[in-house]
C-alpha positions in Angstrom: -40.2 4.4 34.5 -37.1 5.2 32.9 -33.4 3.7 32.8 -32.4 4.2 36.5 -29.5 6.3 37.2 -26.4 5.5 37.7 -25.6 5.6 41.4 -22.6 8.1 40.9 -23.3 10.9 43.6 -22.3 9.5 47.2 -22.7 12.3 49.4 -24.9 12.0 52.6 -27.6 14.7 52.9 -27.0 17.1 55.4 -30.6 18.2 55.8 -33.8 19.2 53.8 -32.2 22.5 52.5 -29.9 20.6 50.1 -32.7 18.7 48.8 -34.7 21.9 48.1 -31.3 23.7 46.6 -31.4 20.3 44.1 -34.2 21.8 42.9 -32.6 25.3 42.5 -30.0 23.7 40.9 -32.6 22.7 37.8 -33.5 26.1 37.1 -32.4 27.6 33.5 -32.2 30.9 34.2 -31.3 31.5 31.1 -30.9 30.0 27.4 -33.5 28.3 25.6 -35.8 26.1 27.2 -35.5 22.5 26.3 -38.4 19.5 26.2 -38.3 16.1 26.2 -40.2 13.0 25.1 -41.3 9.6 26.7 -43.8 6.9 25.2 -44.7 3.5 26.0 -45.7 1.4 24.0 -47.7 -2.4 24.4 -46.4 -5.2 22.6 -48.6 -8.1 21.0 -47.6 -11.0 19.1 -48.3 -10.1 14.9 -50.9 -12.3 15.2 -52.4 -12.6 18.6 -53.1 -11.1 21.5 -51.2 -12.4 24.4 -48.6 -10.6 26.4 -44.9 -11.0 25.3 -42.7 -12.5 27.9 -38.8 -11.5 28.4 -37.6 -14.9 27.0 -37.3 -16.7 23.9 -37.1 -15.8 19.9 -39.6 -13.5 19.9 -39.5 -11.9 23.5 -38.8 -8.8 24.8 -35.2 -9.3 25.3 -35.0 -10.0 21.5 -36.6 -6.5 20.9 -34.2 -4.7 23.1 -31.3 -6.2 21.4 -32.5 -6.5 17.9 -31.9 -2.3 18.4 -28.0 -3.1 18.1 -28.6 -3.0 14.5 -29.1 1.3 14.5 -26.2 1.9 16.7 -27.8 1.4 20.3 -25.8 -0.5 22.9 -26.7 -2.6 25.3 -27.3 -1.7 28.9 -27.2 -4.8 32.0 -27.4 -4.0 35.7 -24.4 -6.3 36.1 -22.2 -8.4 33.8 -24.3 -11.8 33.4 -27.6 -10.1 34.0 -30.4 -9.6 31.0 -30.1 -6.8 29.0 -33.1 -4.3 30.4 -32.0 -1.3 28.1 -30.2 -0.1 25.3 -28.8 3.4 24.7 -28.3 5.6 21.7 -26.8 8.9 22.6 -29.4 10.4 24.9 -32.0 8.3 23.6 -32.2 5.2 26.1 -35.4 2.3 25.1 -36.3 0.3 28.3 -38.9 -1.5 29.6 -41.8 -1.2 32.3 -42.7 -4.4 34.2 -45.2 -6.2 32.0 -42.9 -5.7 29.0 -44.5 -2.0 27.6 -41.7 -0.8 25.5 -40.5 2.7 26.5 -38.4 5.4 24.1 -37.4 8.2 26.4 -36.0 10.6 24.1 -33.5 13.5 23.6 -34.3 17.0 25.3 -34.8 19.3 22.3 -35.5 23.0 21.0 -39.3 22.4 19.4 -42.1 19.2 19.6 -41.6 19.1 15.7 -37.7 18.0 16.5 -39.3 15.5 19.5 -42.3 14.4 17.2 -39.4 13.7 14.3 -37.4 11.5 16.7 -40.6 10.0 17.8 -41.1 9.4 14.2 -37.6 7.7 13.4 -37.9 5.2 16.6 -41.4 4.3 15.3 -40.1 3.2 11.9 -37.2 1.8 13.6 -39.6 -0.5 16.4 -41.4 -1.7 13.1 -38.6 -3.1 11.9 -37.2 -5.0 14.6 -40.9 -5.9 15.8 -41.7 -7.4 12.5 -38.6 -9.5 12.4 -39.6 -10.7 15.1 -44.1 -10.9 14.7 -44.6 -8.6 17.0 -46.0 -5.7 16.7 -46.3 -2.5 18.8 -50.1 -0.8 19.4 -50.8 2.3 21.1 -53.5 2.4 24.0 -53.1 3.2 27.4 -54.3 0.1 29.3 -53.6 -4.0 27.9 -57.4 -4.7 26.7 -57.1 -8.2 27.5 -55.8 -10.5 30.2 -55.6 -10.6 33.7 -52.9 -10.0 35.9 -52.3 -13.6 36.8 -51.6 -14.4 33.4 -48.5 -11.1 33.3 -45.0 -11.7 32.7 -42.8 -9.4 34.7 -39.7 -7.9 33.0 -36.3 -9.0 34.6 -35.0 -5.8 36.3 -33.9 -5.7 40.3 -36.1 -2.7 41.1 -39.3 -4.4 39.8 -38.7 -7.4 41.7 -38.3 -5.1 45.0 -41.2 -3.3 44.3 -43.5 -6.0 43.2 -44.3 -6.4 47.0 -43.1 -2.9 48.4 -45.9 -1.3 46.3 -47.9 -4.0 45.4 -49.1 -4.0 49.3 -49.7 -0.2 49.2 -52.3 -0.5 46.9 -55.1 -2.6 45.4 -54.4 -1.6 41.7 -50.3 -1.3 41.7 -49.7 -4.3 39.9 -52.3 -3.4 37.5 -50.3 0.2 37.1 -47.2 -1.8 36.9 -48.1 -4.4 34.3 -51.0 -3.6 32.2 -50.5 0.6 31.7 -49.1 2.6 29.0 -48.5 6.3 28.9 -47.0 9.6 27.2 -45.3 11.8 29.0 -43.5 15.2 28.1 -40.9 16.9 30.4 -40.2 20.8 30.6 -37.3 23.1 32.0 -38.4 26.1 34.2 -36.7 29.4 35.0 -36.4 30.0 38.5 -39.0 29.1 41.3 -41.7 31.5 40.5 -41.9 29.7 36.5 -41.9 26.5 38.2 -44.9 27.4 40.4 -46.8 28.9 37.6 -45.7 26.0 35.3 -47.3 23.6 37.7 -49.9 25.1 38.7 -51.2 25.8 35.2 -50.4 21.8 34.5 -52.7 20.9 37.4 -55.3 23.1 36.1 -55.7 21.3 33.1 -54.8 17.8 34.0 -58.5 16.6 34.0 -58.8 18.0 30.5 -55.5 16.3 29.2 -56.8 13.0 30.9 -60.3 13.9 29.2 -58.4 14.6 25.3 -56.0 11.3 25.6 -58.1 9.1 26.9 -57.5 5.9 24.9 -58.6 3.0 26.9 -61.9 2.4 28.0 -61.6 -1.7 27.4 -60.1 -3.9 30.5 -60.0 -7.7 30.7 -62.1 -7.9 27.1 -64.7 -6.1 28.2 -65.5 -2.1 28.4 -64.1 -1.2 32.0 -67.0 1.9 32.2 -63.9 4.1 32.5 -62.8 6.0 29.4 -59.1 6.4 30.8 -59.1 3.4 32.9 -55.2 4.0 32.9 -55.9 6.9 34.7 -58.8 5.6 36.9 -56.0 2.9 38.1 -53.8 4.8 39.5 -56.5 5.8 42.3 -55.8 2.6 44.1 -52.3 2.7 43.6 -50.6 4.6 46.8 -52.3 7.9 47.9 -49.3 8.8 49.5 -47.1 8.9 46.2 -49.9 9.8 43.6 -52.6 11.9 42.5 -51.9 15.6 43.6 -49.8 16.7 46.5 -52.2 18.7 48.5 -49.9 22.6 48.0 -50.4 21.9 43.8 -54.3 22.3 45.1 -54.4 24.9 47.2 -51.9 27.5 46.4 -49.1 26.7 48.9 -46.9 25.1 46.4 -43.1 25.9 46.4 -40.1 23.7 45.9 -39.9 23.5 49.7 -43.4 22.2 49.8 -42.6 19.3 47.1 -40.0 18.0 49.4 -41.4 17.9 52.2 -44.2 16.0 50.3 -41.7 13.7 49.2 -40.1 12.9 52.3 -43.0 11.7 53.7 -43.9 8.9 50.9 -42.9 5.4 52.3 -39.4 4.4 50.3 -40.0 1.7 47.7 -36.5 0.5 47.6 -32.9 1.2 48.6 -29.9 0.5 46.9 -26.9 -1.0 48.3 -24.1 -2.7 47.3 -26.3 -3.7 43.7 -28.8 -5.0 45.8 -32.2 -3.5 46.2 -33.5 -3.5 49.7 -36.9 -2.5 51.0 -36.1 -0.2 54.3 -40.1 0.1 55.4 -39.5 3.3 56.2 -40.0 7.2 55.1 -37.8 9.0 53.6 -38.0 11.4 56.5 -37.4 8.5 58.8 -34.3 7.3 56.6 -32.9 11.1 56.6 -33.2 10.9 60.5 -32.0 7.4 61.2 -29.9 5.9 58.5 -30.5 2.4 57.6 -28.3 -0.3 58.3 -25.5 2.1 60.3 -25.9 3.9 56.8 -26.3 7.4 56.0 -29.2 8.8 53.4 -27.2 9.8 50.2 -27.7 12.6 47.3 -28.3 8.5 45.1 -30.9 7.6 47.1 -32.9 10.8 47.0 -32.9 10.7 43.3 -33.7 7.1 43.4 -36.7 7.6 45.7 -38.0 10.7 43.8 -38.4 8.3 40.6 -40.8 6.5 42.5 -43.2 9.2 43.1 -46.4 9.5 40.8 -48.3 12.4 40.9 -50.4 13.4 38.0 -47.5 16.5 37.7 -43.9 15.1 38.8 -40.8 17.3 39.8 -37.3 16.3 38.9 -34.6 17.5 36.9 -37.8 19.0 34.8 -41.5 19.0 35.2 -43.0 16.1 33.8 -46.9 16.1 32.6 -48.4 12.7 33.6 -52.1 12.7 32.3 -52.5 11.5 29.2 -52.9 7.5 27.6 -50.7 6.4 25.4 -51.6 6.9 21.7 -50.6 7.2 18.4 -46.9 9.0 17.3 -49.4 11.6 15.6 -51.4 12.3 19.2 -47.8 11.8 21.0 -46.3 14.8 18.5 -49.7 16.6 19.7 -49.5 16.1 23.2 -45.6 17.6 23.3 -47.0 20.7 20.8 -49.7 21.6 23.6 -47.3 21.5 26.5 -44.9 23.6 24.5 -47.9 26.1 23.6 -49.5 26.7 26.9 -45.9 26.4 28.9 -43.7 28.2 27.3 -45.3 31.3 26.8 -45.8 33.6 29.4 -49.4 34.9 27.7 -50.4 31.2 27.4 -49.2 30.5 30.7 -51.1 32.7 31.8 -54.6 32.0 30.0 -53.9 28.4 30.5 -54.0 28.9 34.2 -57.4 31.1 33.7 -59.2 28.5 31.6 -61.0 26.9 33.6 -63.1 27.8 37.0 -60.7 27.5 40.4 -61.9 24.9 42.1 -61.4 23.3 45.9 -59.1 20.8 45.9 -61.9 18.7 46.7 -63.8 19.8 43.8 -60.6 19.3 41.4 -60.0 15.9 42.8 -64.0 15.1 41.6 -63.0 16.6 38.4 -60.3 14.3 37.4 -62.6 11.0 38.7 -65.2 12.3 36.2 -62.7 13.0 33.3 -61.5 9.2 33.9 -64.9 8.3 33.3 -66.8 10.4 31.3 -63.9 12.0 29.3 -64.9 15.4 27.8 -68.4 15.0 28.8 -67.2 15.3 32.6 -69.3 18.0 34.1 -67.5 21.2 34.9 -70.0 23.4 36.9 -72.8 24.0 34.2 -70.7 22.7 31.6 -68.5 20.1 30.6 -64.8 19.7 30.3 -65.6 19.8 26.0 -66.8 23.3 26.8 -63.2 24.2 27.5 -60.8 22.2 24.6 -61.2 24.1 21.6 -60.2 27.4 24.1 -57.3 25.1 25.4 -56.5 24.5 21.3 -56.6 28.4 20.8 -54.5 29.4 23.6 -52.0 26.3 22.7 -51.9 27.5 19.1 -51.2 31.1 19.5 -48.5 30.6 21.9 -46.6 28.0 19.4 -47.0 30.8 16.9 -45.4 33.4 19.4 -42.4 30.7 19.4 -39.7 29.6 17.2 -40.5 26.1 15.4 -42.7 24.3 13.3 -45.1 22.8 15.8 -48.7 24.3 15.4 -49.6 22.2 12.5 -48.6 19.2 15.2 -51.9 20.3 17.1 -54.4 19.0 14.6 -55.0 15.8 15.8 -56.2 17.5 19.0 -57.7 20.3 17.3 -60.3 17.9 15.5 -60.9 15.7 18.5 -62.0 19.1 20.6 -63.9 20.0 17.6 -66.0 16.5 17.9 -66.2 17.0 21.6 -65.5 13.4 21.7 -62.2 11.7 23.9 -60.7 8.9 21.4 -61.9 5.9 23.8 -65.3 6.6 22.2 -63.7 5.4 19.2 -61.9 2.6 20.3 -65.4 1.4 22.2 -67.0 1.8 18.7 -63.9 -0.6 17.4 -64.0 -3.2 19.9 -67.7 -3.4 19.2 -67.2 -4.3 15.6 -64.4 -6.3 15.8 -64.7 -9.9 17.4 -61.1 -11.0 17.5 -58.6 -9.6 19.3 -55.8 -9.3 17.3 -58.4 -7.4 14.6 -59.2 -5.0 17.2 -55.6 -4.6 18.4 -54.5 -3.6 14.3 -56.6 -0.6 14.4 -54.3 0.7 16.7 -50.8 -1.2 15.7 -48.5 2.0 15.3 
């Protein structure tokens, strides 16, 4: 979750059209295409392997701030309050509930420009981190401890929704605390690219699930998931995650998104800089109000930043599916949305890759690519079957574009050459290694 928005827009909504003209309003009709950036990152003591709390010398807090240093400034919900980001530019670092440490970057033309800022923040994080002995390691789900034993990061809208989501589902504190992801967000052209953008995204979320998959280890043991990142967020709230049901079966439409949206149960309101939980719909808040007041442009762009599905619609389309990893695998990830996006001969193949399947059958898909990882089954083949063609098609359309960013796929290229997701690796790690904190430094960034 990034830096909430500022509450600036007022205005009461007058009815679902000027939620769906929002959307309109995104469009890029013309110009380049811009993409942005977002990775979390766990944090571990140098030499340990407990979570890091908010407090003291070497917590969290102490990381945000010790940013000041490269020209970011700090960020507090209210004078008084703990500093819960800090902001360079466009660049803002902020932090998820059990302390992962977010960079959400600066929209740019090519990955190579994301991947170099990427780059930079990573040099800049070992810095500060060190200062401090921390250090900052890139997998997808905390390998050790339990939720009981979880600090929660001091920011309003976690504390709200703690208990608003933590009683939707039996894994959302688990999501909220113990998770890390990558995430890259696209432009579109009008509604037709959207559509085509998405549904091409859905296509291949089971495989991008299946190629980042990076944590297989939960509590100290192997969870018998390869993404159990991914697996969590089954049991997290069906009515805010997963796929809306038009991505699967060929209804989707900007219309259709909203009306998907105002059905999820709100997780918070803001009023007055307090965060209230209403208990109610956003439909039901449209309709009604809430406390003699009105639904507002704010609080629709507060309640769409709590919605989760696997392919999110904002501002920009955001791809959800993959683990956190490495800054090489995180330059990777943004190269093969950029490939098999923004090319309209990529798009295309992309969507054609693999077999159409019933939403029921897709849903089944993306289980077994949370388990299995490229060896999910995919009719008489396996999702593995299908990477290095996703690697071709990603490739060629980079080449077709402006930029620098094909060599970025290699990472990928080599792990759909193996036909093996990187959790096999990290399972063969934790094996070897006994200690913790020797296990955590083969992945330390």
């Amino acid at each position: 979750m990034s830096l909430d928005a500022k509450q600036t827009e007022q205005q009461p909504i007058g009815n679902v059209s000027e939620l769906v003209q929002l959307l309109t309003d995104a469009e890029r009709p013309t110009g380049p295409l811009l993409l942005g950036l977002e990775h979390e990152r766990l944090m571990f003591p140098k030499a340990g392997f407990e979570p890091v709390p908010y407090e003291g010398a070497s917590g969290i807090g102490k990381l945000l701030t010790g940013f000041a240093k490269f020209g970011f400034t700090e960020y507090r919900e209210a004078p008084g309050l703990p500093v819960i980001a800090m902001q360079r530019g466009p660049e803002t670092l902020s932090l998820e509930p059990g302390g992962q440490f977010e960079l959400s970057g600066s929209p740019f033309h090519t990955a190579r420009q994301a991947h170099d800022e990427n780059l930079k923040h990573v040099v800049e994080l070992k810095e500060v981190a060190s200062s401090l002995g921390l250090r900052a390691v890139g997998l997808g789900y905390r390998p050790f401890f339990e939720l009981g034993q979880m600090p929660w990061m001091p920011k309003s809208r976690y504390r709200v929704m703690r208990e608003s989501l933590g009683s939707r589902g039996g894994m959302a504190h688990d999501m909220m605390l113990m998770t890390a992801t990558g995430q890259v967000s696209l432009d579109w052209r009008d509604e037709a690219d959207c559509v085509r953008k998405v549904t091409a995204s859905v296509r291949i979320s089971p495989l991008l699930v299946a190629l980042f998959a990076n944590s297989p280890i939960a509590q100290g043991k192997p969870s018998g998931f390869l993404s159990f990142r991914s697996h969590v967020w089954n049991d997290v709230d069906p009515t805010r995650c997963g796929y809306p049901p038009a991505m699967l079966d060929g209804s989707f439409s900007y219309r259709a998104y909203v009306e998907w949206a105002l059905s999820a149960p709100m997780l918070f309101l803001r009023r007055d800089g307090q965060y209230l939980a209403p208990n109610l719909t956003f439909r039901d808040f449209l309709a009604r109000g809430y406390d003699g007041r009105p639904a507002t442009h704010s609080d629709w762009v507060d309640h769409l930043s709590t919605l989760f599905p696997e392919v999110r619609l904002k501002k920009i389309v955001e791809i959800r599916a993959a683990d956190a990893n490495g800054a090489e695998m995180t330059g990777a990830l943004t190269a093969l949305m950029r490939g098999v996006l923004y090319d309209a001969q990529a798009l295309d193949e992309t969507t054609r890759l693999l077999p159409v399947l019933s939403p029921e059958a897709h849903l089944a898909l993306h289980r077994a690519a949370q388990k299995d990882g490229l060896a999910a089954k995919v009719g008489s083949g396996t999702l593995a079957d299908y990477a290095v063609g996703l690697m071709e098609i990603a490739t060629a359309g980079l080449q077709r574009q402006t930029g620098d960013d094909a060599p970025l796929l290699e990472p990928l290229r080599a792990i759909a050459a193996s036909r093996r997701s990187p959790a096999l690796d990290v399972l063969e790690h934790f094996a070897k290694e006994k200690r913790p904190e020797v296990f955590l430094g083969r992945f330390e960034l």
